[in-house]
C-alpha positions in Angstrom: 11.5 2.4 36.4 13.2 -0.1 34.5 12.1 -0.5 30.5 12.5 -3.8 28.7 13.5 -3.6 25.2 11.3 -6.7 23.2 13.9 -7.5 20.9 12.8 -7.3 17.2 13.9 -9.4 13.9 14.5 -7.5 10.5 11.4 -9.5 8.9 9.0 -8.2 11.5 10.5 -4.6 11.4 10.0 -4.9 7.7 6.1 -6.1 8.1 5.9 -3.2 10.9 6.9 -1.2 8.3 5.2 -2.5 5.5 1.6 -2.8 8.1 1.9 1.3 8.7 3.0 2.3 4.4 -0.5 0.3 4.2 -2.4 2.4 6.6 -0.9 5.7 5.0 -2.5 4.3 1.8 -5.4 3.2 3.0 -6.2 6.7 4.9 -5.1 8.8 1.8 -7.7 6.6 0.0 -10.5 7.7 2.4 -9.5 11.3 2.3 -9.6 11.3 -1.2 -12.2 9.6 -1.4 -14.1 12.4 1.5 -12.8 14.7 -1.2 -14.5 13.5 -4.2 -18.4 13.4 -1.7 -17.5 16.7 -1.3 -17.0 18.3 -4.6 -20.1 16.2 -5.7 -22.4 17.9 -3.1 -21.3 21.4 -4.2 -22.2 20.3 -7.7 -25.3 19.2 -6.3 -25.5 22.4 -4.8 -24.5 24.6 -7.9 -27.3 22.7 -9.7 -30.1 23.3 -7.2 -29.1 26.8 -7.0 -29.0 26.7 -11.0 -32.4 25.3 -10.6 -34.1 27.7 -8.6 -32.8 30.5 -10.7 -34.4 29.1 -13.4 -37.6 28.9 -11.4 -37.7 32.2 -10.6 -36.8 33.1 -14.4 -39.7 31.7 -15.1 -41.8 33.1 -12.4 -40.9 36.3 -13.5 -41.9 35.5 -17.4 -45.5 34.7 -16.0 -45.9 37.7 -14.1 -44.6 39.8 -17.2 -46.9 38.0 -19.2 -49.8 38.3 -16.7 -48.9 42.0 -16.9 -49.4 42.8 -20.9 
């Protein structure tokens, strides 16, 4: 098996270069980005959870007060 080497300038190793710094960037971005949806929803989360608690709270209060 014979393998050709494609030779390759300086400028267009630089842009190859450049091209994948870019995509490292760009992916960090979306990770970070996946992050920040996800701490959201757990707040989301802690507050419907915070919610219901109150709910209940409350349903208790009625029953005590149904009771006396």
């Amino acid at each position: 098996m014979v393998i050709k080497a494609t030779p390759i300038t300086l400028e267009q190793l630089k842009r190859k270069e450049i091209e994948a710094a870019q995509l490292e960037v760009s992916g960090l971005g979306e990770a970070r980005e996946v992050s920040a949806r996800a701490v959201e929803a757990r707040a989301v989360e802690a507050r419907a959870v915070a919610a219901r608690a109150v709910a209940a709270r409350a349903v208790e209060a009625r029953a005590a007060a149904a009771r006396a």
